[in-house]
C-alpha positions, 0 to 999 in steps of 0.5 A: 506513522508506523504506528497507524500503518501498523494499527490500520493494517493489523485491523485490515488483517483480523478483518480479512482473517474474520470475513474470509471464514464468513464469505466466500471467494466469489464474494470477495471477488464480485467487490474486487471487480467493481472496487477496481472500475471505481478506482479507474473511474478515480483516475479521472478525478483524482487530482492528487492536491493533496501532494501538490498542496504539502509541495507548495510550501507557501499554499494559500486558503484559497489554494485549499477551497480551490483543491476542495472544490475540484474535489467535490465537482468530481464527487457529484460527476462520478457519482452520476457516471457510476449510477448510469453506468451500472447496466453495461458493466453489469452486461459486460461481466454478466453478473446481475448482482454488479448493478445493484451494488454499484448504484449503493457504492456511488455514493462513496466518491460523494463522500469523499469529495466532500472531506476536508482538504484541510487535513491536508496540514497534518502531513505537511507540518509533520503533525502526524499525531493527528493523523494518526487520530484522523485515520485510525477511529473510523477504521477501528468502528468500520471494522466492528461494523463490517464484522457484525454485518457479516455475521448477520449478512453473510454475503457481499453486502457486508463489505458494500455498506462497511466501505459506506461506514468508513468512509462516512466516518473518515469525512466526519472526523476530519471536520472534528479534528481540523477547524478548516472550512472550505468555501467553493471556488476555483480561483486558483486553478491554474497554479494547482493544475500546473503540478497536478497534472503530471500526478494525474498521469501519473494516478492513470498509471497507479491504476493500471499497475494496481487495479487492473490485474482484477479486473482482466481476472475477472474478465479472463478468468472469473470472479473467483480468481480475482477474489482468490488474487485480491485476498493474496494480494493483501495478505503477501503486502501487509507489511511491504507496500503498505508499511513503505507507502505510509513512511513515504507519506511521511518522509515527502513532506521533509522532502519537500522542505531541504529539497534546495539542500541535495547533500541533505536531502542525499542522507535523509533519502539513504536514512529512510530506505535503510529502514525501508529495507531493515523492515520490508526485505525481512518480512516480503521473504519471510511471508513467501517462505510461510506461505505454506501454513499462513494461508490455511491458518488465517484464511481456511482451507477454501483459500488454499489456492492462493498459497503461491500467488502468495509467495509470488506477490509477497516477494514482489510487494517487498521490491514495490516498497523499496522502489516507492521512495524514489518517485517522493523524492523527485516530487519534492524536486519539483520533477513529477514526469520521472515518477511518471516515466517510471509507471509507464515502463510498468504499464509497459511490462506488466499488461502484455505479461498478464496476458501472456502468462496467464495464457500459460499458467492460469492465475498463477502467470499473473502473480509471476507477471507482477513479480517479474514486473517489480523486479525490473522496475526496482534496478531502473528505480535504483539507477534512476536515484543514483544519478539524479541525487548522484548517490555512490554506488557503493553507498546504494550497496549499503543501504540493502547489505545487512537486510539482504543478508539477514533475510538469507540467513532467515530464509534458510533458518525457516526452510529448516525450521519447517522441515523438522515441525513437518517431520515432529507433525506439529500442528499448523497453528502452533507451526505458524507462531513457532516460525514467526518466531523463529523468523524474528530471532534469525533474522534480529541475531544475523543483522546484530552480527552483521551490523556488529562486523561492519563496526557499528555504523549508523543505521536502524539498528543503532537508531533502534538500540538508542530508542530502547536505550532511551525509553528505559533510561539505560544511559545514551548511545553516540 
């Protein structure tokens, strides 16, 4: 699974770096606005039966045909709403061009109430191999296919039609790899809605803590600045949100499976956030800190003003990711209120914050709304966990010791770093690699020391050292 993630996101990245040299802001913008009204449309319609069908330990085909039937109702309902939708938001955000690409993009919840639901077992039998398969191909040919389309576009549409490619190309690739197939009916609706209706909640508030900054950027501010936020916004979460959000994934169905054991569903938790945290603390810091160079080196220079909203949004990605593994747990509990308790205390916080800072700072008050956001969601995450899986204090201290410390000494090591590059005028692409460097090794020699002082527990660095060890047959690590 970190495998995909890595592969899927280092596409997304050459994608962002090869289309914003292509396009402009405003383009990127303009599919922001209208990507963010699809996902609030979404909402609606998003059962999360997936979730609910890896929960389910004993799930039935006819669970399955159910979950896919709601999806495809959804699929053809959505797509009407979006097609006579169109004019209003249109008039509402006084851009013509709104209409037209909405009445193309409608079709995309077609296509993807139609996937099979039976991919769903990939996940739940830790299959993940096949997921890997299942996800990576259509993003590898979108990929190629939006590039060449911007070439020979170079405006907004290629992003519309490459959306339509990968999506057109995930649905048929799930019917290749799974032999699953669904029939219509809703026979089991009651037993999947009596789970999913707490996912449901919960999806309204994803979006309001996920998509709607876009959407009031464009309202308040303009289109521009909502491409300005989207491209920061993906850029600082390459490698935090994203990277936790597929390890989550991966982790929620082992969840599932000891969740009537809670000493070891209590150590599964602690092993996996120790190396959300090994990976996530490091690499939210150490975007914010190249910021600098990261922006006009990958992006151009039109996108120099998203240097701080980078900063900001990467240090708040990295405590997004650290908090995202509470809410599978209480899933697999069977507890889904608490993960909606939790998004609505971000809803709370994050959209007055919006407003009022942007009052104040323009677009950068929104990416400060969002850090300060993630922040106090992080401590209440963490309290939260602590006492429904009744984890010491000290065991929570831990987990982020080493990561902490090491990302310090990082920061500092880079600080310094840029300093003397500045001062020697080195270049900014050769500056860019030569900090990542120095990045990795700072941060690797000071979590080594670290882990080194505090004995050598256990923890990603010894499960790193036994797979090496392993992999080029060196002999065995205890």
């Amino acid at each position: 699974m970190i495998a995909l993630k890595a592969s899927i996101k280092a596409i997304g990245l050459l994608s962002t770096v090869f289309l914003a040299r292509l396009l402009s802001p405003e383009d990127f913008g303009l599919i922001a606005i209208i990507m963010a009204l699809f996902a609030m449309i979404d909402i609606f319609g998003n059962f999360s039966f997936d979730t609910v069908l890896i929960q389910k330990q004993d799930a039935t085909p006819a669970d399955y045909n159910t979950a896919w039937s709601f999806n495809v109702s959804f699929g053809i309902v959505a797509c009407i709403i979006v097609a006579f939708g169109a004019d209003w938001v249109s008039e509402f955000y006084g851009d013509a061009r709104i209409k037209s690409v909405m009445l193309v993009l409608s079709g995309l919840f077609l296509i993807s109430g139609l996937q099979n639901i039976g991919v769903v077992e990939f996940r739940k039998n830790l299959t993940f191999d096949k997921e890997f398969r299942y996800q990576l191909l259509p993003k590898l040919v979108s990929f190629f296919s939006t590039l060449g389309l911007a070439f020979w576009l170079k405006n907004y549409w290629a992003l519309v039609f490459g959306s339509l490619i990968w999506k057109l190309l995930v649905l048929i690739n799930g019917y290749l790899l799974h032999d699953f197939r669904p029939r219509f009916t809703f026979s089991e609706w009651r037993h999947l809605f009596r789970f999913s209706k707490w996912l449901m909640i919960n999806n309204v508030f994803y979006f309001l803590n996920n998509r709607s900054p876009e959407m009031i950027v464009g309202k308040i501010l303009s289109p521009q600045a909502a491409g300005f936020f989207a491209i920061a916004q993906e850029i600082s979460t390459l490698p935090t949100s994203e990277f936790a959000a597929n390890i989550t994934a991966a982790s929620y169905p082992g969840y599932c499976k000891i969740s009537h054991l809670p000493v070891e569903l209590r150590r599964m938790y602690l092993v996996v956030m120790e190396s959300i945290a090994f990976f996530v603390l490091p690499a939210g810091v150490g975007i914010a800190m190249l910021a600098h160079v990261l922006v006009p080196v990958v992006l151009g220079p039109k996108w120099l003003s998203s240097v701080s909203l980078v900063q900001y949004l990467a240090l708040s990605g990295a405590l997004i990711a650290m908090s995202s593994n509470t809410g599978a747990v209480f899933m697999a509990l069977g507890r889904p209120r608490v993960s909606t308790l939790m998004g609505m205390l971000r809803v709370v916080i994050l959209i007055p914050m919006i407003y009022w800072l942007s009052s104040i700072e323009g677009l950068n008050g929104v990416a400060q709304a969002v850090l300060i956001t993630s922040i106090a969601v992080f401590f209440v995450s963490s309290g939260l966990i602590r006492f429904g899986l009744k984890i010491p204090f000290y065991s929570i201290l831990r987990v982020f010791a080493r990561p902490l410390g090491g990302a310090v000494i990082m920061t500092v090591c880079l600080y310094w770093a840029s300093i003397i590059l500045y001062q020697n005028g080195v270049i900014e692409v050769v500056m860019l690699f030569a900090l990542l460097a120095a990045g990795v090794l700072s941060y690797a020699f000071s979590v080594v020391v670290l882990w080194v002082l505090a004995g050598c527990a256990d923890g990603p660095e010894k499960r790193i050292l036994r797979l090496i060890f392993n992999k080029f047959k060196l002999g065995k690590i205890r």
